[in-house]
BATOR-245310 format. One record per residue (C-alpha): residue in three letters; x, y, z. Coordinates in steps of 0.02 Angstrom, whole numbers, plus 50000, padded with zeros to 5 digits. Layout:
BEGIN
ALAXYZ...
// end
This chain:
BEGIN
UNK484564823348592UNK483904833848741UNK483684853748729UNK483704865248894UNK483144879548904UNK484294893748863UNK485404902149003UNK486424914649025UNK488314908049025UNK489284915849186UNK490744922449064UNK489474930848976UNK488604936249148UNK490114942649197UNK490484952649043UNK489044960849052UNK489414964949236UNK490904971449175UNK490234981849049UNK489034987349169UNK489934997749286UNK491065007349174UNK489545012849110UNK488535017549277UNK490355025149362UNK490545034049206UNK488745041249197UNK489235043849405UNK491085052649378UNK490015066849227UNK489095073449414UNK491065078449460UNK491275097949376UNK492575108849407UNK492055126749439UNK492095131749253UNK490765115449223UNK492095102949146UNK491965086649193UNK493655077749191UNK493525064149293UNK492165052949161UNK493455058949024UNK494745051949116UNK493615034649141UNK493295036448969UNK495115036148948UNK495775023949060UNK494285012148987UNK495435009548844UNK494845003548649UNK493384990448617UNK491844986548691UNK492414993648862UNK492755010248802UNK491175010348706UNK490315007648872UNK491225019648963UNK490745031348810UNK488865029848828UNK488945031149012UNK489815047748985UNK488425051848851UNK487055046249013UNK487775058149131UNK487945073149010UNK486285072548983UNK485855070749173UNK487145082249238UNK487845095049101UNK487095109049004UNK486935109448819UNK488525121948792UNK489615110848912UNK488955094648838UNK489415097648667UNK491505100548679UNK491315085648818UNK490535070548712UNK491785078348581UNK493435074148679UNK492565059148738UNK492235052848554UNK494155058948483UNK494745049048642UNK494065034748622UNK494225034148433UNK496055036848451UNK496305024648584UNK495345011048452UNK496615018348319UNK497915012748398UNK497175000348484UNK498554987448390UNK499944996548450UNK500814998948639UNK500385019248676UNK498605011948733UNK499124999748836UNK500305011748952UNK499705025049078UNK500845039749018UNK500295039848833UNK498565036548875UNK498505051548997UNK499535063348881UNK498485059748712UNK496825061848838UNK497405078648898UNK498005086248722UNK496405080248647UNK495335089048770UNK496525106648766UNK496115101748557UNK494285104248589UNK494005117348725UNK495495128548654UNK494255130348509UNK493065137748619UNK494195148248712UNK494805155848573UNK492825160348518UNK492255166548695UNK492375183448747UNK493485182948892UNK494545168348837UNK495995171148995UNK494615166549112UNK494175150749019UNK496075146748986UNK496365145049189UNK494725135049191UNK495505122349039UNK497215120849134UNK496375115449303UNK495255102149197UNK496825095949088UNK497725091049254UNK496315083549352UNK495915074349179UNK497975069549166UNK497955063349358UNK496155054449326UNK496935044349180UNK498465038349275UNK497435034249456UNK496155023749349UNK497025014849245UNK497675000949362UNK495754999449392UNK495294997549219UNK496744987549155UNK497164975549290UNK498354980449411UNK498864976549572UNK499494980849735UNK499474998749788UNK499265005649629UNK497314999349639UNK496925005949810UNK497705024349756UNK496425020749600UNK494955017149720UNK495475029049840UNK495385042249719UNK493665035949635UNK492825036149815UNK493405054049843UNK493015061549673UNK491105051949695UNK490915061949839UNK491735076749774UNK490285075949654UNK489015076449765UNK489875087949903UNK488455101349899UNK487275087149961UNK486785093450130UNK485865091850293UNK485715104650415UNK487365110150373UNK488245093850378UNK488865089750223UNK489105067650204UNK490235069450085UNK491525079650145UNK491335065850312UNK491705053350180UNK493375063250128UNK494055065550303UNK493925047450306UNK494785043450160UNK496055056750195UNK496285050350382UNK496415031050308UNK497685032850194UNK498715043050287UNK498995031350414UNK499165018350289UNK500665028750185UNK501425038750335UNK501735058050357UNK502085058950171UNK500945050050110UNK499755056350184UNK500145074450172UNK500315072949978UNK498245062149975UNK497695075350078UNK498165088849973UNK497655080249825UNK496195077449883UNK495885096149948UNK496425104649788UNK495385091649695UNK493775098449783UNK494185117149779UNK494515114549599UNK492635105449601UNK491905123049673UNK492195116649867UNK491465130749950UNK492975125450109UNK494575128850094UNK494875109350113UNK496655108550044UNK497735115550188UNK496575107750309UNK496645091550229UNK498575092350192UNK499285095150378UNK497835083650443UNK498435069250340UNK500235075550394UNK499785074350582UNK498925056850548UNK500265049550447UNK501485055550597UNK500505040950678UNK500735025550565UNK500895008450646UNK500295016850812UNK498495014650907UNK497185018950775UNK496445029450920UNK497855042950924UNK497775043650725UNK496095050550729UNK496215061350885UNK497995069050788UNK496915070950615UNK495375080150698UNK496615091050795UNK497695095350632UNK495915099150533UNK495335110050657UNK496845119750685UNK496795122850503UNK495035125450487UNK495415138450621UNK496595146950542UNK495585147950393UNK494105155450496UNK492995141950469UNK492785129450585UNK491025125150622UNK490805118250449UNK492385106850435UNK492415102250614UNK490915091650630UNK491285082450478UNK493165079250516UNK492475070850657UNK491025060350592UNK492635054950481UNK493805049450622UNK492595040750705UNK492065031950526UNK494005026750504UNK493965020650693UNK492335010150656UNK493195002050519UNK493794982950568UNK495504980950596UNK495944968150496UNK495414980950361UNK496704992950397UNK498294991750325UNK499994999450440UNK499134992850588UNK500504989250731UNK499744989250917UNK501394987151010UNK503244983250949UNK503644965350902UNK504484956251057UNK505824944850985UNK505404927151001UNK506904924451099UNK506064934851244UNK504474926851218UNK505484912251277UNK505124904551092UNK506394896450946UNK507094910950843UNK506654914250690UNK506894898750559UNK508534900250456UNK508604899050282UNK508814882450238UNK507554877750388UNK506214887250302UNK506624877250130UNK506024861650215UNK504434870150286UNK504214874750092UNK504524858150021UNK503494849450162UNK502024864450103UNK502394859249932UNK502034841549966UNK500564845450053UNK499714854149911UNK500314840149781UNK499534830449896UNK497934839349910UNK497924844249711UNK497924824649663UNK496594821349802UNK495584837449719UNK495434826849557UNK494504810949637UNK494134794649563UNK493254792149400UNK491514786149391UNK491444767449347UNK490704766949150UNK489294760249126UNK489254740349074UNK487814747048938UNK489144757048845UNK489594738748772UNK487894737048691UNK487694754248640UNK489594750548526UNK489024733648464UNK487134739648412UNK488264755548306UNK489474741248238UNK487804728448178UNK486264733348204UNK486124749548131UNK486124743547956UNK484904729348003UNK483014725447907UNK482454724548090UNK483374739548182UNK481854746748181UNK480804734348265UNK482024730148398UNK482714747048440UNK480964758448417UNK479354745848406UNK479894733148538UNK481254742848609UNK480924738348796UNK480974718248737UNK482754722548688UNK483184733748845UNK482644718248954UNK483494706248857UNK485084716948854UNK485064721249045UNK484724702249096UNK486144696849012UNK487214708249083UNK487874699249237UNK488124683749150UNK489334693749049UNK490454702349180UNK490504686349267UNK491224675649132UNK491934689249032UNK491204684348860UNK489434682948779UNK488574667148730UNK486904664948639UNK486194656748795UNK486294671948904UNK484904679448783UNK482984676748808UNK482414664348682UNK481354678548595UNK482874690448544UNK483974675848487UNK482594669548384UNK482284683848307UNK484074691248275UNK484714689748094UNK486324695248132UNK486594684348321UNK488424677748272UNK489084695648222UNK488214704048370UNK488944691848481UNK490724696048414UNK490494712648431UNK490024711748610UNK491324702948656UNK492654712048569UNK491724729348662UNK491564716548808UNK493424717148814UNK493834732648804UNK492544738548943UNK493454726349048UNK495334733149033UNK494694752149052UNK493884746549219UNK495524738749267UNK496594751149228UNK495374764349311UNK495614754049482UNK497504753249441UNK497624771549426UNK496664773549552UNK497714762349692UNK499304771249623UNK498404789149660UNK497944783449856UNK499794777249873UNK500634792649776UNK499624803449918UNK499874793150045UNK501704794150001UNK501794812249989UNK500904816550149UNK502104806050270UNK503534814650162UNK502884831350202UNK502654824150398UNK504384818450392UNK505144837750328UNK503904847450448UNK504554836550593UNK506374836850551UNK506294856750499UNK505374859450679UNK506884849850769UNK508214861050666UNK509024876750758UNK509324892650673UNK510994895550611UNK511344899750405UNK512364910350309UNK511934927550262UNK510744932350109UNK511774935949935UNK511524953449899UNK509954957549795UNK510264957949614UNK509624973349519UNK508694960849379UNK507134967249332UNK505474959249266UNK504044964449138UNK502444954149106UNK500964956149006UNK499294945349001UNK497754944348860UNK496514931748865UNK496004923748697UNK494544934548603UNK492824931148673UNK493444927048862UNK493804937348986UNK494994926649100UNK496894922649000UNK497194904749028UNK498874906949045UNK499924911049215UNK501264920949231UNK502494921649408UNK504304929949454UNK505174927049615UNK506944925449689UNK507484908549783UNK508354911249958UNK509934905849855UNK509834922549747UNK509194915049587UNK507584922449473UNK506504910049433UNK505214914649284UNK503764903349258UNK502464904649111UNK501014890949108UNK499914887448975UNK498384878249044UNK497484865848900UNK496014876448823UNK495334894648888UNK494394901849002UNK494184899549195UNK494754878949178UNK496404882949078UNK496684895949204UNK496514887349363UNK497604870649288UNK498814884349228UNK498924893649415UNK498974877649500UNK500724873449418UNK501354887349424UNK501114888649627UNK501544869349654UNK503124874249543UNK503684891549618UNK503524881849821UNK504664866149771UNK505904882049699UNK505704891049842UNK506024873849960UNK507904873549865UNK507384859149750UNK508254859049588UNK506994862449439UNK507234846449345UNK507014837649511UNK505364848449534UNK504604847149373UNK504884826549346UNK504074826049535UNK502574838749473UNK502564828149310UNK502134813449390UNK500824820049504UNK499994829949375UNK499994814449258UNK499104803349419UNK497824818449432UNK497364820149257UNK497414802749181UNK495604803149163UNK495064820049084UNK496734821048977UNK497144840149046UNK499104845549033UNK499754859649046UNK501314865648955UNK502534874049073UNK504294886549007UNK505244889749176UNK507004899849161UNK508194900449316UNK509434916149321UNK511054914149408UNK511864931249426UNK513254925149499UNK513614915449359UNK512844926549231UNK511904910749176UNK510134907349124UNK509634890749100UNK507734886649025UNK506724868849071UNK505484868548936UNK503834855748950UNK502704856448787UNK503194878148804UNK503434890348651UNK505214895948594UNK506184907448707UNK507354920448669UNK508934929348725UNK509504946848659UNK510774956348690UNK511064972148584UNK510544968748407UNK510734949148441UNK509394938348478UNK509544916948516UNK508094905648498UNK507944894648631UNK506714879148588UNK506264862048670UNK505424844648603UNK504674838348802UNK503034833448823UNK501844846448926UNK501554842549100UNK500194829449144UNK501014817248984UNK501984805049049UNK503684809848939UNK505424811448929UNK506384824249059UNK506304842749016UNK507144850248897UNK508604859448969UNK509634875348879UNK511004884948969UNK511604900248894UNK512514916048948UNK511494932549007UNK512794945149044UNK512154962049108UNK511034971248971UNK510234956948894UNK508694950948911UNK507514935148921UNK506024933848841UNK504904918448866UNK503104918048770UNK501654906848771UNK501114896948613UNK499844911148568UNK500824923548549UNK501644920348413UNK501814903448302UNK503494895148311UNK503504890948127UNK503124910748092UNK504074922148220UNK505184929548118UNK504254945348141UNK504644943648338UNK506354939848307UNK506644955248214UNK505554966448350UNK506984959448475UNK508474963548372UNK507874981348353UNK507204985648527UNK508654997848588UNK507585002348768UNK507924996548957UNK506084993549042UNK505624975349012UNK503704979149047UNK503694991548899UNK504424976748798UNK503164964048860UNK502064977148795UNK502474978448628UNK502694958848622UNK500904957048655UNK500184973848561UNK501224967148405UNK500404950148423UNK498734955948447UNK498904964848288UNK499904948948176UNK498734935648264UNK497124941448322UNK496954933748460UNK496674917348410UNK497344910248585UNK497874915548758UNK499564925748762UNK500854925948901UNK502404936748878UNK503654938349018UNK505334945948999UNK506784948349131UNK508234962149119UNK509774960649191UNK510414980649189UNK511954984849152UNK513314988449314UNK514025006249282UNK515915006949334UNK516535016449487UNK517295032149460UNK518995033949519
// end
């Protein structure tokens, strides 16, 4: 047995990294006061951070930068918040309130009026302080709620309002910086005010750029930066999906007219325009709402018209192909074993409890390696051992020849039918890809000869989706995938994967299904159809290594009011409606096992019911009566609050112990017209 030298593991590496800058931005955010010396923004880190280790980081980062930043009399009601916050948020750290933006922000804010109203109510002029405490508590409310997509993994605009803010409270911290009068940071906030005003619009960007103005006055901005900001982000908003050129010129001109009316324009002016220049510098692929010129129809472009419908469902299932393709070419072909496997099995079977193991496997071991490697070919040749195809000096000294030699050749064997069944597999994998890519050639061609004429889209159907993700304890990537879409034909599809394992490997096997599955949907072929085709792919790609993957897809027909689930190796799902909740179960193999079909179960889902599909961590189907009874007493509307609870519940009941999915679709209830 061989020992390396110890390394660093890159989940670990990343945790650390992790760790690592809520600490540093939370040290950073303490150098943001208002003018009364409170420092909201690192509170609302702190909150946002959330319970465990990455609260505890963002708690000793806000500990670093009071000590760097604050005095003694500010520091002390500070670290106090910061310590009720983040003891409360590890309170309830098994329940939903810290897993949700509102609560988070609301506790956060009443804790901090807790402390300072303390000290209000000892100071001498305690109406002064009280205005000071308000302006904190709302900057610390609005910190919470723009940082927690940040901290807690979410997505689409929500994170660039979240880094949007963080860049322009940085430099609100460090707005007195200056240099001959020309203050970088308040450059850096014309830019940001500027770039996401054309990204939002005119109100968009009016409401960032008074935001962002009243955030620095509150700071002690010694500019009156709110108006200026507001109508410049107005008049830059005004031109969204116009010439980036004209955007700046209308957001310099708007800032100085204000600045101007304000009586101060030398300060702002240079700086507004060290901004507009910054945002025109900026790549454009970089910058969303871009739009140089108005789309010419293809039609005038002398082009097709756009694909219909059921056109673009062959250019899906011909992508689809194309990735199954590439996915089973991705695997590759096993390494051939090694013929000296066979000796290594027969010398565990007989010579290990030998007289002379020792002298033929230590003393005289390269005797034995010779006489073992010569007689190799004579072996694969004639596919069985004889005592001739030994050097005269092993045989003759072998007590045990006769057993050895039937040992061999029973290993000999079996070495034999693995190779053949490798280069089997391995045939069926070139023709299975072969296969698939001139089936894919054959849809592109025939969906490039089709013209454009289909019906009109089904009107969209007010379902709703929730979805919550936790990777098992000790990882920091959830092995299991999660996706929601609508087909062209108006149907939800819900897909939860559970990739074999944890970590980064179950997650990739677990995303690659789920994408293969959600184009074939997408393409108009039927699910059952989909998975047995993914099945037998998956099966071709993994017949070495063993990896499945168990996949719980449910198809929503509103029209028929319908859900039906395909279940391969998944968890229990359930239906509720009211204070009754189904079980839906399945017996299939996972995907990758050569098996029976899926499991299929239809069952109504009239309007106000809901679907709720888990992965096996989240709760054990032999002991879920706990979730069942959850279900049957949930009387709210908002799906992602229930995938909340789901998961908050399970973290509590199971620790853990295993990756959890939760994903749960609403269908809302249709109010009748008034007469």
């Amino acid at each position: 047995m061989s020992h390396g030298e110890p390394t660093l593991k890159p989940e670990r590496a990343g945790r650390l990294i992790h760790l690592g800058i809520r600490f540093f931005l939370s040290a950073a955010l303490t150098a943001g006061q208002t003018a009364g010396g409170a420092a909201p923004f690192a509170l609302g880190w702190v909150a946002a951070a959330g319970p465990g280790l990455e609260g505890i980081a963002a708690l000793a980062g806000a500990f670093a930068g009071a000590a760097l930043f604050l005095p003694f009399a500010k520091a002390l009601p500070f670290l106090a918040a910061a310590v009720l916050i983040v003891a409360a948020a590890t309170a309830l750290g098994g329940t939903w309130l810290p897993s949700r933006p509102r609560p988070t922000a609301l506790a956060a804010v009443g804790l901090y009026i807790t402390i300072e109203g303390i000290y209000i109510l000892q100071s001498l002029s305690p109406l002064d302080r009280l205005a000071d405490c308000l302006a904190a508590a709302a900057l610390l409310g609005a910190s919470v709620w723009l940082f927690f997509p940040l901290l807690r993994g979410g997505e689409g605009r929500e994170v660039v309002d979240g880094l949007l803010f963080l860049a322009g409270v940085l430099a609100v911290a460090v707005e007195e910086l200056e240099v001959l009068g020309f203050s970088p940071a308040r450059a850096l906030l014309c830019f940001l005010a500027v770039l996401a005003a054309y990204d939002r619009g005119i109100a968009g960007g009016a409401a960032f750029g008074l935001g962002l103005g009243l955030t620095a006055e509150l700071c002690g901005s010694p500019l009156p930066l709110t108006a200026a900001l507001g109508l410049a982000g107005l008049a830059a908003g005004s031109r969204q999906g116009r010439r980036r050129t004209g955007a700046a010129l209308a957001f310099l001109a708007a800032a100085g007219a204000a600045a101007l009316a304000e009586g101060t324009p030398l300060p702002l002016l240079p700086e507004a325009a060290a901004g507009a220049a910054l945002f025109l510098a900026v790549p454009g692929r970089f910058v969303a709402g871009k739009r140089v010129r108005p789309a010419i129809p293809p039609a005038e472009r002398g082009e097709d018209p756009a694909p219909a419908p059921w056109r673009r469902r062959l250019d899906r299932a011909a992508a689809a192909l194309r990735d199954l393709y590439d996915s089973i070419g991705r695997g590759g072909a096993a390494a051939d074993e090694n013929p000296a496997i066979v000796f290594d099995r027969s010398a565990e079977k007989v010579c290990r409890g030998c007289a002379l193991c020792e002298l033929c496997w230590q003393k005289d071991y390269t005797g034995t390696f010779n006489a073992m490697n010569d007689a190799t070919p004579y072996l694969l040749e004639r596919g069985r051992a004889l005592a001739k195809d030994f050097p005269d000096y092993f045989t003759g000294r072998c007590i045990h020849l006769q057993d050895l030699l039937t040992a061999i050749n029973g290993e000999l064997s079996a070495f034999l039918l693995r190779r053949q069944y490798r280069r089997q597999l391995e045939e069926t994998r070139r023709s299975a890809r072969g296969q698939y890519a001139q089936l894919s050639e054959l849809l592109t061609a025939t969906a490039a000869g089709l013209e454009a004429a289909a019906p009109a889209m089904a009107e969209e159907a007010p379902c709703r989706v929730g979805a919550a993700l936790r990777p098992r304890e000790g990882e920091t990537v959830c092995g299991d995938t999660v996706a929601s879409f609508r087909t062209d034909g108006g149907l939800w599809c819900l897909l939860l994967a559970d990739g074999m394992g944890s970590g980064e490997p179950a997650r990739k096997e677990s995303a690659l299904i789920c994408r293969l599955l959600q184009q074939f949907l997408e393409a108009g072929v039927a699910p059952e159809a989909a998975l047995k085709t993914l099945n037998s792919a998956m099966s071709l790609r993994g017949a070495d290594s063993g990896v499945f993957t168990t996949v719980d897809l449910c198809v929503y027909d509103p029209a028929a009011r319908e859900a039906a689930f395909y279940k391969c190796g998944a968890a229990p799902s359930y239906l509720k409606r009211g204070g009754v909740v189904r079980r839906v179960t399945g017996a299939s193999l996972p995907v990758g096992l050569q098996g029976p079909p899926p499991d299929v179960t239809k069952a109504p889902l009239a309007p106000g019911g809901f679907a709720v599909m888990i992965s096996d961590g989240v709760a054990d189907p032999a002991e879920d009566e706990w979730l069942l009874n959850l279900l049957a007493g949930w009387i709210g509307d908002d799906p992602q609050d229930l995938a909340g609870l789901i998961l908050a519940e399970s973290v509590r009941r199971e620790r853990l112990r295993d990756d959890c999915g939760v994903q749960v679709l609403y269908c809302p209830e249709t109010k009748a017209r008034e007469v």
